[in-house]
C-alpha positions in Angstrom: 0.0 0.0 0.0 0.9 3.7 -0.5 2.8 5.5 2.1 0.2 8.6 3.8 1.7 11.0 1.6 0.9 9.3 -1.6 -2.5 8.6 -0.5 -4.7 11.2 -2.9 -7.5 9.8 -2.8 -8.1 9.0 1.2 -11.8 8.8 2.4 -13.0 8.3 -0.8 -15.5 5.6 -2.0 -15.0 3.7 -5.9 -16.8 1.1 -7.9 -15.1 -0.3 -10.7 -17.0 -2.1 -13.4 -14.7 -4.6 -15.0 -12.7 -5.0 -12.4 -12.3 -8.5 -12.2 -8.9 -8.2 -15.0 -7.2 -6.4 -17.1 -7.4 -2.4 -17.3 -10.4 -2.4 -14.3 -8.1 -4.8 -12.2 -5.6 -2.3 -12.1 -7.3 0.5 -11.4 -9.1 -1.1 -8.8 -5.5 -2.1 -7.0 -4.2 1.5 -8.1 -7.2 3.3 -6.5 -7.0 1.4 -3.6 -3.1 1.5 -3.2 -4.0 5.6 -3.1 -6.8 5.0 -0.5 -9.9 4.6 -2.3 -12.5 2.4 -0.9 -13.3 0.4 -4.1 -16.1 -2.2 -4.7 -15.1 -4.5 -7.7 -18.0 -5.2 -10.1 -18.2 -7.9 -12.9 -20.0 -11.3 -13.7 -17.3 -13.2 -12.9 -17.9 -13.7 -9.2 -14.2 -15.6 -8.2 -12.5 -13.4 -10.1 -13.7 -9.5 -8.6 -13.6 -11.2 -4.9 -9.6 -12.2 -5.8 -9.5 -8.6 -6.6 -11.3 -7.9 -3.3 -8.9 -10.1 -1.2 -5.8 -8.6 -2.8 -6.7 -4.8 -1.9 -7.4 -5.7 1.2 -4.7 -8.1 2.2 -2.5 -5.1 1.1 -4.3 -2.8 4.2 -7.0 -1.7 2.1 -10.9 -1.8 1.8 -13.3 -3.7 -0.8 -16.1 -5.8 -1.9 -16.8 -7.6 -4.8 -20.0 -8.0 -6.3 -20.7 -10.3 -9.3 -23.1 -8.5 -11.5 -24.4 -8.5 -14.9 -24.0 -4.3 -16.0 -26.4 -4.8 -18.6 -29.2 -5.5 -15.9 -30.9 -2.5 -14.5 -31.5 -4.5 -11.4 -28.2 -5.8 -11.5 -26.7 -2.2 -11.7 -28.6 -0.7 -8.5 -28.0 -4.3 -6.5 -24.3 -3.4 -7.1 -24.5 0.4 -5.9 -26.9 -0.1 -3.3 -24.7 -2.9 -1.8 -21.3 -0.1 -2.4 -23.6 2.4 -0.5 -24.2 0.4 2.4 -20.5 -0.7 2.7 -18.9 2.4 2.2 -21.3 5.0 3.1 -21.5 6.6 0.0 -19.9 7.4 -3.2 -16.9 9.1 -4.8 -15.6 7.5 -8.2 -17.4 5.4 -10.8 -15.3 4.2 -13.2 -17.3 2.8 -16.1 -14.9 0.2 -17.5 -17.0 -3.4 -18.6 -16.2 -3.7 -22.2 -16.2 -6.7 -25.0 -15.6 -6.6 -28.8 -16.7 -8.2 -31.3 -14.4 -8.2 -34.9 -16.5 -8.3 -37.6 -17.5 -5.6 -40.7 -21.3 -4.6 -41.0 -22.6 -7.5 -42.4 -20.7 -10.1 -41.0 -21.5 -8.7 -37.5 -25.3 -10.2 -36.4 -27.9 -8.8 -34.5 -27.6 -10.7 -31.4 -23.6 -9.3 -31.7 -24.6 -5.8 -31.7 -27.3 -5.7 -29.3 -24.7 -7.2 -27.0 -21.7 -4.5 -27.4 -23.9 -2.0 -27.4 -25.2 -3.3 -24.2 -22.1 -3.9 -22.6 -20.2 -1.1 -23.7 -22.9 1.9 -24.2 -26.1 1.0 -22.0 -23.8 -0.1 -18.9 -22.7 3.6 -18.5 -26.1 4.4 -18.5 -27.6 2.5 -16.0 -24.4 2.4 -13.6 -24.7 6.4 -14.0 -28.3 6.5 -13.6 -28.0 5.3 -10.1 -25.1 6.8 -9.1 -25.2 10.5 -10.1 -28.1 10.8 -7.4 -25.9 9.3 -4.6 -22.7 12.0 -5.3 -25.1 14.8 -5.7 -26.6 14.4 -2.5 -22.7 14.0 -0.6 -21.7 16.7 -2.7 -20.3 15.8 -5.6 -18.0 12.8 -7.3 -16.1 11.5 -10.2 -16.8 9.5 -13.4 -15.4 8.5 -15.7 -15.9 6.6 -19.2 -13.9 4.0 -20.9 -13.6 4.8 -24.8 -11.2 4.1 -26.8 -8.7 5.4 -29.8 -11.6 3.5 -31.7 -14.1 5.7 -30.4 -12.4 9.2 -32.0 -11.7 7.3 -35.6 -12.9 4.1 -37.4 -11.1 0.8 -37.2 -11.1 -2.4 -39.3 -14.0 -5.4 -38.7 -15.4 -3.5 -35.9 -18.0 -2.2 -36.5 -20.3 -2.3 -33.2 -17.4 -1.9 -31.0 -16.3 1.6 -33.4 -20.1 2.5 -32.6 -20.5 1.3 -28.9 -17.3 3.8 -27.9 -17.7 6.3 -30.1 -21.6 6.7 -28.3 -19.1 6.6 -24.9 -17.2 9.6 -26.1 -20.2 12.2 -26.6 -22.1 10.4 -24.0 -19.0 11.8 -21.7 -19.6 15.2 -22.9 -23.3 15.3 -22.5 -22.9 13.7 -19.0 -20.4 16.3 -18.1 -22.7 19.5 -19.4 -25.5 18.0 -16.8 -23.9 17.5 -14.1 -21.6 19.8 -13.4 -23.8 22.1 -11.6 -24.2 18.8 -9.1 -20.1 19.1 -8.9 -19.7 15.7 -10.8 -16.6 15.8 -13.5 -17.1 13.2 -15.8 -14.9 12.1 -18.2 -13.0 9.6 -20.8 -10.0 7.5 -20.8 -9.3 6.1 -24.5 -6.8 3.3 -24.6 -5.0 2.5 -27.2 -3.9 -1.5 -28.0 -3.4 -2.9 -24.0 -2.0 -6.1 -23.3 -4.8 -7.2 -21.7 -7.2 -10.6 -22.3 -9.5 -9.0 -24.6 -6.6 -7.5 -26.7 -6.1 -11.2 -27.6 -9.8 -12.5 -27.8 -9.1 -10.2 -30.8 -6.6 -11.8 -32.2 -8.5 -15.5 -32.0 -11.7 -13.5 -33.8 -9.5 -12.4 -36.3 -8.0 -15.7 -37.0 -4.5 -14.2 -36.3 -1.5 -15.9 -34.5 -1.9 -13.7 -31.0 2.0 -13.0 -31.3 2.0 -11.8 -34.4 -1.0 -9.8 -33.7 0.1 -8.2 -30.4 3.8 -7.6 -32.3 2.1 -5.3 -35.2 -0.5 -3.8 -32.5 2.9 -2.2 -30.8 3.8 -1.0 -34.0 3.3 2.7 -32.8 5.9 5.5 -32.1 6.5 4.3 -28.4 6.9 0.7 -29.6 5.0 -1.3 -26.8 1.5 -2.4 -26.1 0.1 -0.4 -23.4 0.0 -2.0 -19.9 -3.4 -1.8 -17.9 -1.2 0.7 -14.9 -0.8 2.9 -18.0 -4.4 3.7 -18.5 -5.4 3.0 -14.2 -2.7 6.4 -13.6 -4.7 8.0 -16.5 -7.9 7.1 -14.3 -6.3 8.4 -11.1 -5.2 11.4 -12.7 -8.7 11.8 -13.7 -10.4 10.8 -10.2 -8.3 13.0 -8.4 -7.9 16.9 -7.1 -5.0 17.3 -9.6 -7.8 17.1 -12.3 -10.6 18.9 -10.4 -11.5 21.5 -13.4 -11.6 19.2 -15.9 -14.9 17.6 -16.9 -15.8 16.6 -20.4 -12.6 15.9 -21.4 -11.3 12.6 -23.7 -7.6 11.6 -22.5 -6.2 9.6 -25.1 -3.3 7.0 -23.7 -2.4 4.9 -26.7 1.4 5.4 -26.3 0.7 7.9 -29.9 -1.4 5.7 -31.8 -3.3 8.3 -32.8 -0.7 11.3 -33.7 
């Protein structure tokens, strides 16, 4: 755990959706390292309450709860039982995610109804709930998984280009409404992260996963990201450091993008 000087975000309450691996794993480890109370949400049950035991055999404080974020019920089960733990709310980081590789008319319907509920409606209905609970302590901190993908078009994915680019501009129109309830909201947008999704890609693509992770860190830092590389972007974002910034969309893609 963090030394008291390094602890920036002390007192506070998180969830994490997503948090069971990859880029919501390490932000849950990273907010909690800073101080952050942090319930770890995601279907897979084992996996968030590993999470759980990990922050807190470290000194820190957490629940997991296994949830499906595409259930409405699901999504106030998992804040109400946050609430009750932690006394309130700080930090929602809306991370669940999934892609699906596939052009227009090779992606079906089932497919998109499914990224679109995983990766657009979860943000809604985890927001939904929450925004009530900061406003009335005062005010909090969300923010939005996008991704490069989400600011330009990408190859065979089609739904997943169209789930995160609705996450970028649903960040901005979040951030115009609630503001006046002191809630910044706003988006992280990895690039390529060595993460398992990253290679669920490559196996939907048909591609050998070390040849495909080799030409995804074909960009002018030369690696992959790693999932601390977008959880400090998250911290940075969750945190006083960034308290006047609200609507905006950090890329960390390691200059993808440029």
């Amino acid at each position: 755990m963090s030394t008291p000087t390094t602890r920036t975000l002390a007192g506070r309450r998180a969830i994490v959706t997503g948090g069971a691996g990859g880029i919501g794993r390490a932000t849950a480890l990273l907010l909690a390292e800073h101080g952050a109370a942090v319930a770890i949400v995601d279907r897979d049950g084992p996996g968030g309450r590993a999470v759980a035991d990990e922050i807190e055999a470290a000194g820190g404080r957490a629940i997991a709860v296994s949830a499906d974020v595409t259930s409405a019920d699901d999504c106030r089960r998992a804040v109400e039982a946050a609430v009750t733990a932690f006394g309130g709310l700080d930090i929602l980081f809306n991370n669940a995610g999934i892609i699906r590789r596939a052009d227009v008319v090779d992606t079906t319907e089932d497919e998109w109804d499914r990224v679109i509920a995983v990766n657009v409606k979860s943000v809604y209905l985890m927001s939904r709930v929450v925004v009530p609970v900061m406003a009335a302590g005062g005010g909090g901190a969300i923010v939005n998984t996008g991704s490069g993908w989400g600011l330009k078009g990408g190859p065979r994915a089609v739904a997943y280009c169209a789930s995160k680019g609705a996450v970028v501009n649903m960040t901005r129109a979040m951030a115009i409404d609630h503001g006046p309830q002191n809630i910044r909201v706003n988006c992280v947008c990895p690039g390529d992260t060595d993460t398992p999704m990253l290679r669920e890609e490559a196996r939907q693509l048909g591609e050998p996963v070390e040849r495909f992770l080799a030409d995804a860190a074909d960009r002018p830092l030369n690696r992959l990201g790693r999932p601390l590389d977008i959880a400090n972007a998250v911290l940075y974002l969750v945190s006083d450091a960034a308290s006047w910034v609200t609507g905006a969309v950090l890329v960390v893609d390691g200059g993808g993008l440029a």
